[in-house]
C-alpha positions in Angstrom: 0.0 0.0 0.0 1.2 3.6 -0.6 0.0 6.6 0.9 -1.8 9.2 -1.3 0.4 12.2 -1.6 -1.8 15.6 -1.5 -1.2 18.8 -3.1 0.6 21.0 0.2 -1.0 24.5 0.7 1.6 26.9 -1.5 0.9 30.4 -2.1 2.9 29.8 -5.0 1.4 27.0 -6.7 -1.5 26.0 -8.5 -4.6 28.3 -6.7 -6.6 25.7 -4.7 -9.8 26.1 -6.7 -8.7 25.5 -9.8 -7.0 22.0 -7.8 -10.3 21.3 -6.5 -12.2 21.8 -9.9 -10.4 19.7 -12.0 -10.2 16.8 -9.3 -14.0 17.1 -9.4 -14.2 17.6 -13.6 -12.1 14.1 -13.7 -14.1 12.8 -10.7 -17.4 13.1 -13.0 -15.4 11.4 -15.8 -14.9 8.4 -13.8 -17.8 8.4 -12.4 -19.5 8.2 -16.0 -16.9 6.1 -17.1 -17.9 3.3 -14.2 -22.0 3.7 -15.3 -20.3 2.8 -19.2 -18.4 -0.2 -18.0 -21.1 -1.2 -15.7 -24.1 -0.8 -18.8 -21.6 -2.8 -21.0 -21.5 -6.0 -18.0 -21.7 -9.0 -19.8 -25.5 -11.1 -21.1 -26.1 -14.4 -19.8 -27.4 -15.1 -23.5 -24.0 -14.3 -24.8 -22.0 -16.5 -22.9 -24.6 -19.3 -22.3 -23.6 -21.4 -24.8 -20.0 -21.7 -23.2 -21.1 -22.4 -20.1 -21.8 -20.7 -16.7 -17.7 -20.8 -15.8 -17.0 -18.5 -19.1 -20.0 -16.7 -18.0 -18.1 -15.9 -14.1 -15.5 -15.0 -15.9 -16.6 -12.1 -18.0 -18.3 -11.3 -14.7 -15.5 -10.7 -13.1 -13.7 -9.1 -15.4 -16.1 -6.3 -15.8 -16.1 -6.2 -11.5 -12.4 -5.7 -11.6 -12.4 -3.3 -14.0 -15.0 -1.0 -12.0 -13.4 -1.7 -8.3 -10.0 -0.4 -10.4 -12.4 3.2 -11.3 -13.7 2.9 -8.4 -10.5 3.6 -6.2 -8.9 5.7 -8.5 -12.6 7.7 -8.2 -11.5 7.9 -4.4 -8.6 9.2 -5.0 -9.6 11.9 -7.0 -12.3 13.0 -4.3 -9.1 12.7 -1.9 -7.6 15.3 -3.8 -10.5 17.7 -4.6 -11.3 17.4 -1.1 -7.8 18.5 0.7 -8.6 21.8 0.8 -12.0 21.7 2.8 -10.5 19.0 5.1 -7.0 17.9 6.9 -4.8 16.2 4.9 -5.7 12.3 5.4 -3.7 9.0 4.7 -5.1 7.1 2.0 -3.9 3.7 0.9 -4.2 2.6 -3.1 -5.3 -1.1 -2.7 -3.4 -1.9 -6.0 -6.6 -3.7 -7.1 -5.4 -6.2 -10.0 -7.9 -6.0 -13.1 -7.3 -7.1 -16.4 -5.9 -5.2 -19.3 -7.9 -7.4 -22.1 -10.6 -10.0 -21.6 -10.5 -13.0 -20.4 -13.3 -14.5 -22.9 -15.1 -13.1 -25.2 -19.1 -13.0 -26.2 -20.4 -15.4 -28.5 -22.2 -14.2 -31.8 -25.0 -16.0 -32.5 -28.7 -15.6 -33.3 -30.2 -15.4 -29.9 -27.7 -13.1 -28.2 -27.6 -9.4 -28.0 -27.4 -7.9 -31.3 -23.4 -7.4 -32.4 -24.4 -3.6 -32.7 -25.7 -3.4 -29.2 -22.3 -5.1 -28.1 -20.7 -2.5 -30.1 -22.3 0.3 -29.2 -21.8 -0.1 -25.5 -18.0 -1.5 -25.9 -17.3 2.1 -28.4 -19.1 4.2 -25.4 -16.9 2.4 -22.7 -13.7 3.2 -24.8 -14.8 6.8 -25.5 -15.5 7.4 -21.6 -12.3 6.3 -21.1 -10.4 8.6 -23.4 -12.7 11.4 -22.1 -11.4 10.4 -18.4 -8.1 10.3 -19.4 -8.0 13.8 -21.2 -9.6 15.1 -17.8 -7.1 13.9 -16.0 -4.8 16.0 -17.8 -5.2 18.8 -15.5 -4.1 17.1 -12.7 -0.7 16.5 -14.1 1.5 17.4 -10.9 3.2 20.2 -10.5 6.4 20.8 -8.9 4.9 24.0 -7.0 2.2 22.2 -5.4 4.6 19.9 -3.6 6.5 20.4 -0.4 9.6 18.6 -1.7 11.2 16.6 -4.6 9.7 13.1 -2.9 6.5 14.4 -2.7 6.3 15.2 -6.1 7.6 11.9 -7.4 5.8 10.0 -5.2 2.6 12.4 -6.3 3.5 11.6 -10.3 3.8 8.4 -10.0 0.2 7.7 -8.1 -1.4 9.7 -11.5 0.8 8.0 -13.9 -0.6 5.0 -13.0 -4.6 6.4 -12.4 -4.0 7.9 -16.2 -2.3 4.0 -16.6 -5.6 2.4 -15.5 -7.8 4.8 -17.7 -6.1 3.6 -20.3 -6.3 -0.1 -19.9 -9.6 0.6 -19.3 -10.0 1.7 -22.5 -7.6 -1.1 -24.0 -9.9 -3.9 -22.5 -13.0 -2.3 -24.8 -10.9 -1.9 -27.8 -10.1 -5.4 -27.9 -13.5 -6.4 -26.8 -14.3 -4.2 -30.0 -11.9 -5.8 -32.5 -12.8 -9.6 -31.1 -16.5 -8.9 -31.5 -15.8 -7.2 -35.0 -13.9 -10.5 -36.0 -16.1 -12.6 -34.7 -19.2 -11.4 -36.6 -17.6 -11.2 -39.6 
C-alpha cells in the first residue's frame, strides 16, 4: 500500500480552486466512465452457450475493472477534497484488473445484437479517453509539492490512475476488435 500524496498549501502553486475543480471535472469522468463499463457487463445469453464458468469470468472481469475506477474515483475525491478537510492518509489497494478479456461474447442468433455489443464497448472506450483527457489537469506540478519526494511520489500515483484509464479503454478496444472479427 502507498500513501496518497496531496497537493501542500503553496501560495505559490496552483490556486486551490482550480485544484479542486479539475479533481472534481475528472471525478465526474470516472464516475460516467464506471456507469459505461457497468451498462456494458456481460448477457447471460451471450455466454450461455459456453457455459456458466466462461459466464463468471466475464463477470468478473467487468467487477475488476470498475473496483479499479472505483479507487482511482476515491482518489480523486481525496484530492478535490484537501482543501476543505486535513490532509488524510489514503492507501491505493493496488486492485489487479485485467488489461484485455478473459473470454469473449459469443455471436449467435439469440444473443444481444453485435451492434448493441458495439455500441456499449465504443461508449466504454470513448468514456475512457474522455477520463483520461480530464485527467490531464491534474498533471503534478512541482509547485504544489512540499519537496522533490512528494512530487515523485505524487506523479507516480497519476501515472498509474491515467495508466488504468487507459487499460480501461484497451480492454474495450479489444473487446471491439474480437466482437468485430467474430461477426464477420
Amino acid at each position: 500500500m502507498t500513501t496518497l500524496t496531496l497537493p501542500a498549501r503553496n501560495p505559490d502553486g496552483t490556486p486551490a480552486d482550480k485544484l479542486r475543480e479539475s479533481a472534481l471535472t475528472a471525478l465526474a469522468r470516472v464516475r460516467d466512465l464506471i456507469l459505461l463499463v457497468e451498462s456494458a457487463a456481460p448477457e447471460e445469453r451471450d455466454y450461455r452457450l459456453a457455459g456458466p464458468a466462461i459466464l463468471s469470468l466475464a463477470v468478473t472481469d467487468r467487477h475488476a475493472l470498475t473496483l479499479a475506477l472505483e479507487e482511482v474515483a476515491n482518489e480523486l475525491m481525496a484530492l478535490s477534497a484537501r482543501e476543505s478537510h486535513p490532509p488524510t492518509l489514503l492507501h491505493a489497494t493496488g486492485i489487479h484488473y485485467p488489461t484485455s478479456p478473459s473470454v469473449y461474447p459469443l455471436i449467435h442468433p439469440n444473443g444481444t445484437k453485435v451492434a448493441e455489443l458495439l455500441d456499449a464497448a465504443q461508449a466504454a472506450f470513448r468514456g475512457a479517453n474522455i477520463a483520461e483527457e480530464a485527467m490531464d489537469a491534474l498533471d503534478p506540478n512541482p509547485r504544489d509539492y512540499a519537496d522533490t519526494d512528494s512530487m515523485t511520489h505524487a506523479s507516480a500515483q497519476h501515472t498509474r490512475r491515467v495508466k488504468i484509464l487507459q487499460d480501461v479503454g484497451g480492454f474495450f478496444l479489444k473487446l471491439m476488435t474480437e466482437i468485430n472479427a467474430a461477426s464477420a
